[in-house]
PQR file with spaces between the fields and no chain letter, atoms N, CA, C, O and H, PARSE charges and radii, in Angstrom:
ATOM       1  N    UNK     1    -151.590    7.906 -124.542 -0.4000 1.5000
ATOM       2  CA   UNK     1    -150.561    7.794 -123.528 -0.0000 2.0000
ATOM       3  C    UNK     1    -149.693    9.051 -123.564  0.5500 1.7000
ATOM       4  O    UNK     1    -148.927    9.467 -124.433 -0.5500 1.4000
ATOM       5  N    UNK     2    -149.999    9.483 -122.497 -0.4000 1.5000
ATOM       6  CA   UNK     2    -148.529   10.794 -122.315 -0.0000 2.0000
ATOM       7  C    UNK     2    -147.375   10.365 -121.906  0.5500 1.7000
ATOM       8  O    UNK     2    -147.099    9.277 -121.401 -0.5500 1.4000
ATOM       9  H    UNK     2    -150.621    9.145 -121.791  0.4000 1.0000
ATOM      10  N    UNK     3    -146.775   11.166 -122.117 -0.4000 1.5000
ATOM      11  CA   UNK     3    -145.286   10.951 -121.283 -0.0000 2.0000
ATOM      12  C    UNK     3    -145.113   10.845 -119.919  0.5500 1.7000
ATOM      13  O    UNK     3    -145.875   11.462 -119.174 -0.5500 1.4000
ATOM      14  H    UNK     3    -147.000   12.050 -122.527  0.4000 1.0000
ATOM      15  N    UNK     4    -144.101   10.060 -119.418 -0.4000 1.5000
ATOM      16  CA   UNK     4    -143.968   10.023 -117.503 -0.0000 2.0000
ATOM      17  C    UNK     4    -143.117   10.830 -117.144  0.5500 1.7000
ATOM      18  O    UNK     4    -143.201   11.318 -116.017 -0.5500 1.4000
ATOM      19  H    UNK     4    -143.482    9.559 -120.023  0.4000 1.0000
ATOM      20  N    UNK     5    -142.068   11.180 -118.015 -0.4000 1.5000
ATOM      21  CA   UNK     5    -141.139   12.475 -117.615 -0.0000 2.0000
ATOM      22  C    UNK     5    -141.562   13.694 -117.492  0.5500 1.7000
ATOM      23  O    UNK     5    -142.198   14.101 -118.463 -0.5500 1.4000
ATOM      24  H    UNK     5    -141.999   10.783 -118.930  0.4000 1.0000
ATOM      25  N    UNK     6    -141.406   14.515 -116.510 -0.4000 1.5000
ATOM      26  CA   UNK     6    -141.959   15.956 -116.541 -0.0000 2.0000
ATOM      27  C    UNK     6    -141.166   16.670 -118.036  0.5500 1.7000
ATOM      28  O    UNK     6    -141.936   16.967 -118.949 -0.5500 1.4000
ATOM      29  H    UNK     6    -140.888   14.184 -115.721  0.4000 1.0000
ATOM      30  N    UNK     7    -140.216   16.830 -118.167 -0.4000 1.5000
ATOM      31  CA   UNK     7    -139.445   17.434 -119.348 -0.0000 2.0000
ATOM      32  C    UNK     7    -140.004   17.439 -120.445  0.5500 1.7000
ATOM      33  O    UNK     7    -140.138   18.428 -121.167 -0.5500 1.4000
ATOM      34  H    UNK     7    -139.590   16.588 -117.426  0.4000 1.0000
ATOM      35  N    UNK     8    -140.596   15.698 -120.793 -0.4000 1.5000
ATOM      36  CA   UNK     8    -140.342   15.256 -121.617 -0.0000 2.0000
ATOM      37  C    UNK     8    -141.961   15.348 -122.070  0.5500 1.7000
ATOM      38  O    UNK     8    -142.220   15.339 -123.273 -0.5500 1.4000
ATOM      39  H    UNK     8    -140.487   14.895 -120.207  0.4000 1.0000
ATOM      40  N    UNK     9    -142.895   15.424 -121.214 -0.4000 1.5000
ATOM      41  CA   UNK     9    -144.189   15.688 -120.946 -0.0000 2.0000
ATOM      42  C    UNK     9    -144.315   17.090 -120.776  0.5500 1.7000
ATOM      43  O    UNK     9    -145.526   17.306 -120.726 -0.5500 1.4000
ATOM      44  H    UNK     9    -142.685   15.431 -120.236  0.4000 1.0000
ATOM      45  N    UNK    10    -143.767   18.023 -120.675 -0.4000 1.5000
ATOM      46  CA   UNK    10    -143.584   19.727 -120.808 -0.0000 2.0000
ATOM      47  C    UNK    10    -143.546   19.783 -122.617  0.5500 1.7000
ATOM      48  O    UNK    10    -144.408   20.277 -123.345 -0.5500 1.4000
ATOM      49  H    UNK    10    -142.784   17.847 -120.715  0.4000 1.0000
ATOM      50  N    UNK    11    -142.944   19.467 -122.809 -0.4000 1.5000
ATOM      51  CA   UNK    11    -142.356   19.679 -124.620 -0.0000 2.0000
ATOM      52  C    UNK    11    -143.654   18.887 -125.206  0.5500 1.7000
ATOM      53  O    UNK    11    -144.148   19.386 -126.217 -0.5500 1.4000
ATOM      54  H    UNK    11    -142.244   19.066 -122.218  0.4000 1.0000
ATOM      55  N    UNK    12    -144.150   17.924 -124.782 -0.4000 1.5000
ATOM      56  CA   UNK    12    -145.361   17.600 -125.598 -0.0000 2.0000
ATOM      57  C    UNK    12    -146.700   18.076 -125.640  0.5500 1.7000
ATOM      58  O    UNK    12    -147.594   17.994 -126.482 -0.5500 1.4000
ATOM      59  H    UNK    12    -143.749   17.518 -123.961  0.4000 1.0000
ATOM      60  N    UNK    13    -146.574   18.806 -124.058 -0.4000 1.5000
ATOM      61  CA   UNK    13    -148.332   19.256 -123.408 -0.0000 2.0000
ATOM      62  C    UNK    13    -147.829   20.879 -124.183  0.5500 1.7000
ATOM      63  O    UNK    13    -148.691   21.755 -124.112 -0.5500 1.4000
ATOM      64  H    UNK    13    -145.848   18.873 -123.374  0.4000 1.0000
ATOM      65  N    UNK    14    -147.046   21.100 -124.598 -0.4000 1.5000
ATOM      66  CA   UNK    14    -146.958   22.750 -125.119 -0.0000 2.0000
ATOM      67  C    UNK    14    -146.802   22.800 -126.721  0.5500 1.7000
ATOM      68  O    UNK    14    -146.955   23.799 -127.424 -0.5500 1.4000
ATOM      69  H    UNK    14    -146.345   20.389 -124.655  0.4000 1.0000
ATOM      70  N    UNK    15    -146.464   21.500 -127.141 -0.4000 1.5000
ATOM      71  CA   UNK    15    -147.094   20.955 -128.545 -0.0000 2.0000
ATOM      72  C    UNK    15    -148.258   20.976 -128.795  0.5500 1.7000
ATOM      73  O    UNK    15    -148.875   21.623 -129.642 -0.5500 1.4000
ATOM      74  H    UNK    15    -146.340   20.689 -126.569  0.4000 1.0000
ATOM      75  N    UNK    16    -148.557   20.328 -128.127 -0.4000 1.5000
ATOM      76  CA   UNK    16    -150.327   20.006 -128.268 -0.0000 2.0000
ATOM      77  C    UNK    16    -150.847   21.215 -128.040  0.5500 1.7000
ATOM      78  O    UNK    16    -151.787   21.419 -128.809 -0.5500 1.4000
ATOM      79  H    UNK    16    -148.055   19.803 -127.440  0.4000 1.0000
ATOM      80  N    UNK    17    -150.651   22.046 -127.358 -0.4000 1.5000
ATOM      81  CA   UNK    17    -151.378   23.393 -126.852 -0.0000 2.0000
ATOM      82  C    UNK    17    -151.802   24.120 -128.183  0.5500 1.7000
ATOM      83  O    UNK    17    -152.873   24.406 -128.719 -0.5500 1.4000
ATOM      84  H    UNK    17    -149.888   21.879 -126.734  0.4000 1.0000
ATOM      85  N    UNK    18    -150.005   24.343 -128.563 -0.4000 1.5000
ATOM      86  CA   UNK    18    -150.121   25.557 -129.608 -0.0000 2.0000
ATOM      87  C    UNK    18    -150.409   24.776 -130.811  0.5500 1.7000
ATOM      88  O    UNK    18    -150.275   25.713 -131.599 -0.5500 1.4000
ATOM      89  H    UNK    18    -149.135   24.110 -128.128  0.4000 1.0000
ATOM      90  N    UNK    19    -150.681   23.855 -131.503 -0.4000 1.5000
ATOM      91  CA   UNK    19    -151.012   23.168 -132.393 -0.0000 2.0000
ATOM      92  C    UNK    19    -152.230   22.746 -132.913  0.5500 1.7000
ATOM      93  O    UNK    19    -152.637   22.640 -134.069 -0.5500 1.4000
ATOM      94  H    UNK    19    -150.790   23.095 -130.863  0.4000 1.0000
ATOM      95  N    UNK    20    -152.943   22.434 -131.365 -0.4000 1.5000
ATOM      96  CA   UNK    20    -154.083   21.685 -131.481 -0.0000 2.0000
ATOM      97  C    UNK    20    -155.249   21.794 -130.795  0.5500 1.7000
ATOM      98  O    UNK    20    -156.272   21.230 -131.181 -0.5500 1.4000
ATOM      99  H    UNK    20    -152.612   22.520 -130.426  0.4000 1.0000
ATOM     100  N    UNK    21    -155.175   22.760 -129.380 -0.4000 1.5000
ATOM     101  CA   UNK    21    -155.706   22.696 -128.335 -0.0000 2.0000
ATOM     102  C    UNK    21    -156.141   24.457 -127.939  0.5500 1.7000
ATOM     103  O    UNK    21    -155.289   25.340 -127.836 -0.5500 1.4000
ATOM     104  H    UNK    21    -154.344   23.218 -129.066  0.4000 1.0000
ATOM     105  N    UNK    22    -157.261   24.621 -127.806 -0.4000 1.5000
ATOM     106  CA   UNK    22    -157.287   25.554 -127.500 -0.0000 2.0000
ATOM     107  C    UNK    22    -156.949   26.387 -124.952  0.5500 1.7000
ATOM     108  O    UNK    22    -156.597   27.246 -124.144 -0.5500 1.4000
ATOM     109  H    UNK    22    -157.953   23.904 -127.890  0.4000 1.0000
ATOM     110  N    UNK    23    -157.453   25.160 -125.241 -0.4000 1.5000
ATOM     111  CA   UNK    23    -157.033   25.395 -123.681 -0.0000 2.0000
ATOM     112  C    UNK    23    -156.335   23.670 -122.963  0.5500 1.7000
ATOM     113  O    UNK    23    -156.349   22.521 -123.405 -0.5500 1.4000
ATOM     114  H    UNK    23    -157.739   24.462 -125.897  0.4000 1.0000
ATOM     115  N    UNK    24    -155.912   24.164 -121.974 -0.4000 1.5000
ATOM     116  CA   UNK    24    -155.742   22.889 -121.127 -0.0000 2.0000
ATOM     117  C    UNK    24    -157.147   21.382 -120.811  0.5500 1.7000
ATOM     118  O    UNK    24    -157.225   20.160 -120.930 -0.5500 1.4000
ATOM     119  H    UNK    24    -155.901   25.098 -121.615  0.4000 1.0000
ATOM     120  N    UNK    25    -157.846   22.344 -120.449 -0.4000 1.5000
ATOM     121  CA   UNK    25    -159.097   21.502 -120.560 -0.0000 2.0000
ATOM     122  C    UNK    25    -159.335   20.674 -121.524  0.5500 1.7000
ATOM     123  O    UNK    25    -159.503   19.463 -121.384 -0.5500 1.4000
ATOM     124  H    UNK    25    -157.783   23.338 -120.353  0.4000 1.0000
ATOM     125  N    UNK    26    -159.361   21.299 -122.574 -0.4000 1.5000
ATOM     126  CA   UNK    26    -159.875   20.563 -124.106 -0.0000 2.0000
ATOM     127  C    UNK    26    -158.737   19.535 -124.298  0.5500 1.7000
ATOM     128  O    UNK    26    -159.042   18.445 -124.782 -0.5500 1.4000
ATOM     129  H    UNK    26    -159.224   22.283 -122.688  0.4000 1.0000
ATOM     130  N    UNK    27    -157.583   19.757 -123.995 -0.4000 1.5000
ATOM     131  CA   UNK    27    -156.827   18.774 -124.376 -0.0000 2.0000
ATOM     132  C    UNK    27    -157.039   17.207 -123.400  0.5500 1.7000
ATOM     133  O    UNK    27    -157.235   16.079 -123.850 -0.5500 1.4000
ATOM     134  H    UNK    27    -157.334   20.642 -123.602  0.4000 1.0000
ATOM     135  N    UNK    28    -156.935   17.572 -122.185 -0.4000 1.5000
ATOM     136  CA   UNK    28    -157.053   16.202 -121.115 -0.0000 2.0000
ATOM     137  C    UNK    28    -158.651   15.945 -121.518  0.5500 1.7000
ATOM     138  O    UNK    28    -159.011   14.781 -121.337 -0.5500 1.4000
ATOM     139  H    UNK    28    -156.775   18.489 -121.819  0.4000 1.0000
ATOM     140  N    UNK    29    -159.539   16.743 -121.974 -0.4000 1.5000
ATOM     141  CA   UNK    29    -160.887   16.091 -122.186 -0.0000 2.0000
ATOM     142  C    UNK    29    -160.580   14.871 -123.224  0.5500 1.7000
ATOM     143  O    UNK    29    -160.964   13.702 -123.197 -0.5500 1.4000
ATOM     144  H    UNK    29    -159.247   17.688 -122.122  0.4000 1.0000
ATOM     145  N    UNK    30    -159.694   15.612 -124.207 -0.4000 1.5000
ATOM     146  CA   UNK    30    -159.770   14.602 -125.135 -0.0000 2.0000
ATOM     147  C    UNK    30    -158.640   13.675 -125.414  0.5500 1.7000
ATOM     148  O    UNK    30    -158.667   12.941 -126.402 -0.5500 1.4000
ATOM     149  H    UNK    30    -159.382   16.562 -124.229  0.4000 1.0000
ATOM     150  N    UNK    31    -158.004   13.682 -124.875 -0.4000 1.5000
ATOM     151  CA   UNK    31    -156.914   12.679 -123.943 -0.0000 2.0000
ATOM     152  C    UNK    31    -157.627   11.832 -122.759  0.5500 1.7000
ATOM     153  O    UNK    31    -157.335   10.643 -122.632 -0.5500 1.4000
ATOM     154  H    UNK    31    -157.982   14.278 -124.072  0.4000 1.0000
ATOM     155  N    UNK    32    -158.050   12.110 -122.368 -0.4000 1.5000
ATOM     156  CA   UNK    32    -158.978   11.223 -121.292 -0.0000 2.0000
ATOM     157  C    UNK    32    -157.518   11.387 -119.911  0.5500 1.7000
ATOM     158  O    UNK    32    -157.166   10.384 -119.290 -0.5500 1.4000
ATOM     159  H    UNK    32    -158.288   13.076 -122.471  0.4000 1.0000
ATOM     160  N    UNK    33    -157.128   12.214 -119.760 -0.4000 1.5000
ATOM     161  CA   UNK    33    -156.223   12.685 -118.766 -0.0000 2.0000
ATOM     162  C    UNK    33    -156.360   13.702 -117.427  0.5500 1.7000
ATOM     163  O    UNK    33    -157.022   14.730 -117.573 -0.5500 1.4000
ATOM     164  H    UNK    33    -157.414   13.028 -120.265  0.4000 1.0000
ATOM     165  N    UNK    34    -155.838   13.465 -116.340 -0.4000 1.5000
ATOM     166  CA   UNK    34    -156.747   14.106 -115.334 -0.0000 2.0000
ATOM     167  C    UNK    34    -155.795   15.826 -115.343  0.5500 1.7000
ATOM     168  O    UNK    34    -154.681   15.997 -114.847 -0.5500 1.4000
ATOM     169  H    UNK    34    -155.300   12.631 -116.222  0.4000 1.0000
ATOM     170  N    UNK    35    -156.553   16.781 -115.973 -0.4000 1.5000
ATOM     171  CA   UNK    35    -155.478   18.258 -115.404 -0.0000 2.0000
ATOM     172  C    UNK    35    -154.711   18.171 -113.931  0.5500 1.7000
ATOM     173  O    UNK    35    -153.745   18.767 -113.453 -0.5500 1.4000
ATOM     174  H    UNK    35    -157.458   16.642 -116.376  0.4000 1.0000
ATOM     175  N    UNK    36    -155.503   17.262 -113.503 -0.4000 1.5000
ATOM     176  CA   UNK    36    -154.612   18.064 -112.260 -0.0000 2.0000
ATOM     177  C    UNK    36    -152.667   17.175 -112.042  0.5500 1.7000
ATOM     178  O    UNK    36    -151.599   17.663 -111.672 -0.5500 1.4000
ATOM     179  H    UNK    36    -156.288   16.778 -113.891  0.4000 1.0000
ATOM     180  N    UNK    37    -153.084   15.650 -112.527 -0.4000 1.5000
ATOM     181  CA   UNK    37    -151.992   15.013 -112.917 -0.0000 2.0000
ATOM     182  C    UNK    37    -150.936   15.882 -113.744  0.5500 1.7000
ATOM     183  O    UNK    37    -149.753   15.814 -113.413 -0.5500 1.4000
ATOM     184  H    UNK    37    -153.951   15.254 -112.828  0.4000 1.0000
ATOM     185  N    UNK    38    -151.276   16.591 -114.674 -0.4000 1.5000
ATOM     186  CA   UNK    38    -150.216   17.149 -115.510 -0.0000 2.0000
ATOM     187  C    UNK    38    -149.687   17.807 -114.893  0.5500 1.7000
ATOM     188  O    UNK    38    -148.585   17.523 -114.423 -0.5500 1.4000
ATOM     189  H    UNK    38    -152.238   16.646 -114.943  0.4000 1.0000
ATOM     190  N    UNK    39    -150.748   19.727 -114.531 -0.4000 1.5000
ATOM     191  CA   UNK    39    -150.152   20.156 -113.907 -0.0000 2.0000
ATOM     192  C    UNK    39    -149.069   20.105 -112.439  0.5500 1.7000
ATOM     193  O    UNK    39    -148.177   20.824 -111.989 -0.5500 1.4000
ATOM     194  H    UNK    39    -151.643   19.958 -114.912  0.4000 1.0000
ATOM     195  N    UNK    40    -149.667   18.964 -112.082 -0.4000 1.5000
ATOM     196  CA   UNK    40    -148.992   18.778 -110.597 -0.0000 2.0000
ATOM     197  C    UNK    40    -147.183   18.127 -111.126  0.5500 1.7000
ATOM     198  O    UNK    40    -146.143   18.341 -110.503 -0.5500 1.4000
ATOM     199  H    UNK    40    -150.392   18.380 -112.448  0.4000 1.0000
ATOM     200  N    UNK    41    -147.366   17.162 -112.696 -0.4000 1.5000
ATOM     201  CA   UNK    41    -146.151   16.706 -112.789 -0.0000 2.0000
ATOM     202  C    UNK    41    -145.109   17.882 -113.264  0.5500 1.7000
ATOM     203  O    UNK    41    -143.883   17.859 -113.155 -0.5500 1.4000
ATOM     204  H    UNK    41    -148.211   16.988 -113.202  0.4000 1.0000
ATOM     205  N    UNK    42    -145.793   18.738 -113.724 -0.4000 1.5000
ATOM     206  CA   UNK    42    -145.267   19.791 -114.294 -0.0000 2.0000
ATOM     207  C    UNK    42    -144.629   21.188 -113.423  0.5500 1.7000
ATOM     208  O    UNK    42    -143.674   21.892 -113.750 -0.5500 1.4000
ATOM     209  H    UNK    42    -146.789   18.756 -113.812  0.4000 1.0000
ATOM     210  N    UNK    43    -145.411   21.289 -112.360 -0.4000 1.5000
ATOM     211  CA   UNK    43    -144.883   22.237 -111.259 -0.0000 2.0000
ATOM     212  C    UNK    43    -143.887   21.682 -109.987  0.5500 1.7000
ATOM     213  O    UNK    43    -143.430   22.316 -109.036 -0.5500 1.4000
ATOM     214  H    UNK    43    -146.187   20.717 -112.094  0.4000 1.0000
ATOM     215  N    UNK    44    -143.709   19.982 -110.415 -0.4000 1.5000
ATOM     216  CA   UNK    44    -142.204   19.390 -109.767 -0.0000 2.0000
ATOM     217  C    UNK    44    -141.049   19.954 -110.689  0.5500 1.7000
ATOM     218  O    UNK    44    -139.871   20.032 -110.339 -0.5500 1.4000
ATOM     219  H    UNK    44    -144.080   19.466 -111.187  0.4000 1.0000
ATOM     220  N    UNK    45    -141.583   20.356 -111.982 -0.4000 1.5000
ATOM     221  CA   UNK    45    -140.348   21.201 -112.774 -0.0000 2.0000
ATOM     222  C    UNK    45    -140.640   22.681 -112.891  0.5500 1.7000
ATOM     223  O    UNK    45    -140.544   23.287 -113.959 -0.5500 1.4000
ATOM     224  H    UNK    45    -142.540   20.293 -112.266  0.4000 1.0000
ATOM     225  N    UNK    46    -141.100   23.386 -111.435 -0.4000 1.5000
ATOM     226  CA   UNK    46    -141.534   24.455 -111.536 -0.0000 2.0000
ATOM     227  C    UNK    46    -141.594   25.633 -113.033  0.5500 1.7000
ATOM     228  O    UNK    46    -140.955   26.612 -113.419 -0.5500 1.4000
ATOM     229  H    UNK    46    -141.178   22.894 -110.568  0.4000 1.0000
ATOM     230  N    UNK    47    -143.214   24.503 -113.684 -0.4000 1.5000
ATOM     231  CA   UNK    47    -144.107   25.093 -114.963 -0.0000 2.0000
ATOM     232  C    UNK    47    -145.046   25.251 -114.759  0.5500 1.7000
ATOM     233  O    UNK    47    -145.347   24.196 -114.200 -0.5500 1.4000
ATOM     234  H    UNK    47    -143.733   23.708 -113.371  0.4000 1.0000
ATOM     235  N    UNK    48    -146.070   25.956 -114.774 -0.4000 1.5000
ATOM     236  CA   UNK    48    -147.146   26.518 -114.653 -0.0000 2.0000
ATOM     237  C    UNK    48    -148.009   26.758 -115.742  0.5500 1.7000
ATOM     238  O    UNK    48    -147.521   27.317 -116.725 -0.5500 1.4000
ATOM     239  H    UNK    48    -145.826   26.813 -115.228  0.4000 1.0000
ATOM     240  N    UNK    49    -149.292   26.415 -115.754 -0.4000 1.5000
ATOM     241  CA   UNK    49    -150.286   26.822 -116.991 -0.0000 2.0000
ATOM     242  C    UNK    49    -150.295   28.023 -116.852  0.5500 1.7000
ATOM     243  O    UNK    49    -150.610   28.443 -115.739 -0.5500 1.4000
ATOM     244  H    UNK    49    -149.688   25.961 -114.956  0.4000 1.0000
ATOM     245  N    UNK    50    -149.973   28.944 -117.867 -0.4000 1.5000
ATOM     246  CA   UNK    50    -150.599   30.165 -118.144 -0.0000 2.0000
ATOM     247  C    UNK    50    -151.440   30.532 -119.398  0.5500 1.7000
ATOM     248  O    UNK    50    -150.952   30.794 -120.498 -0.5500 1.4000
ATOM     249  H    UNK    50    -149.717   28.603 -118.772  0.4000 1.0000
ATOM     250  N    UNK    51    -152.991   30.517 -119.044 -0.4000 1.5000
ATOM     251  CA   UNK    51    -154.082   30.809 -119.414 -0.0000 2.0000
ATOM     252  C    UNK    51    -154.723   31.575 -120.823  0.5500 1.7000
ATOM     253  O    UNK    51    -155.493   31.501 -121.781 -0.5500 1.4000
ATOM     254  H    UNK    51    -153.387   30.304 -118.150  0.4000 1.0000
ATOM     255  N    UNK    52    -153.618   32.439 -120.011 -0.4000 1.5000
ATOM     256  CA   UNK    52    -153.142   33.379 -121.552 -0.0000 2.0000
ATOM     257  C    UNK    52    -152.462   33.111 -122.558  0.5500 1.7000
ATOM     258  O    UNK    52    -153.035   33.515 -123.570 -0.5500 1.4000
ATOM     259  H    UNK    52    -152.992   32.499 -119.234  0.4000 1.0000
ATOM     260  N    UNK    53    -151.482   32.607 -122.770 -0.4000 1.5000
ATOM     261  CA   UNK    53    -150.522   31.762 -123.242 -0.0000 2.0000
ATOM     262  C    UNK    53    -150.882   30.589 -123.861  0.5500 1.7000
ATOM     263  O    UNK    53    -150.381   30.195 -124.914 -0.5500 1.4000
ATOM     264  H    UNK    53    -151.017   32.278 -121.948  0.4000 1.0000
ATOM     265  N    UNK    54    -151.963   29.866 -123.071 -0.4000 1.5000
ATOM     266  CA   UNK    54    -152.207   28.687 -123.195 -0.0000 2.0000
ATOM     267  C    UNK    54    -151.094   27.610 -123.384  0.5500 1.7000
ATOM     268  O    UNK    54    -151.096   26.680 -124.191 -0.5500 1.4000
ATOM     269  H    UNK    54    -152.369   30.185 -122.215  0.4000 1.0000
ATOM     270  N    UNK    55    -150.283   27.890 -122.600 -0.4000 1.5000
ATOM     271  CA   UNK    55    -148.862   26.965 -122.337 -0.0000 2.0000
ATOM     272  C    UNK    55    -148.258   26.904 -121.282  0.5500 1.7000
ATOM     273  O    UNK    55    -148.704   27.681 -120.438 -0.5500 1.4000
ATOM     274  H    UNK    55    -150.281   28.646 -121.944  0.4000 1.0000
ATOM     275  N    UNK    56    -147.201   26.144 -120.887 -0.4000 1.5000
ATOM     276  CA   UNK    56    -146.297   26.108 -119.638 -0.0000 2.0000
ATOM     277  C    UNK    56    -145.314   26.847 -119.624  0.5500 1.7000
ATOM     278  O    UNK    56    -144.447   26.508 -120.430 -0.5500 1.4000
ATOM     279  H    UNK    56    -146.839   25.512 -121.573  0.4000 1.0000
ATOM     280  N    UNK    57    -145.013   28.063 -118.802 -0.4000 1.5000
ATOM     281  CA   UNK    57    -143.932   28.563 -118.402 -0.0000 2.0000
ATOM     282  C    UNK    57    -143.315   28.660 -117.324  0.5500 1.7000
ATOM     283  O    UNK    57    -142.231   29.240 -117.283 -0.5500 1.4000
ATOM     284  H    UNK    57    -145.718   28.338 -118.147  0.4000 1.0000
């Protein structure tokens, strides 16, 4: 279960990134979570995946 807050779901999807995850993909693969759900909750708090980074800025 992720979080429903964008904020609050920003601070955890950029946990998981740098911790555990090598890309966005790998993480919702193994979350069973749809990318496009995140990102979309995440760019109502104008954040963006960056690739490079492998995090939200």
């Amino acid at each position: 279960m992720i979080p429903n807050d964008p904020a609050m779901l920003l601070s955890y999807v950029n946990l998981k990134l740098r911790d555990f995850y090598g890309s966005l993909q790998n993480l919702c693969d193994d979350l069973d979570v749809s990318e496009e759900e995140i990102t979309d909750k995440l760019a109502s708090i104008d954040y963006h995946y960056d690739k490079e980074r492998n995090q939200f800025v």
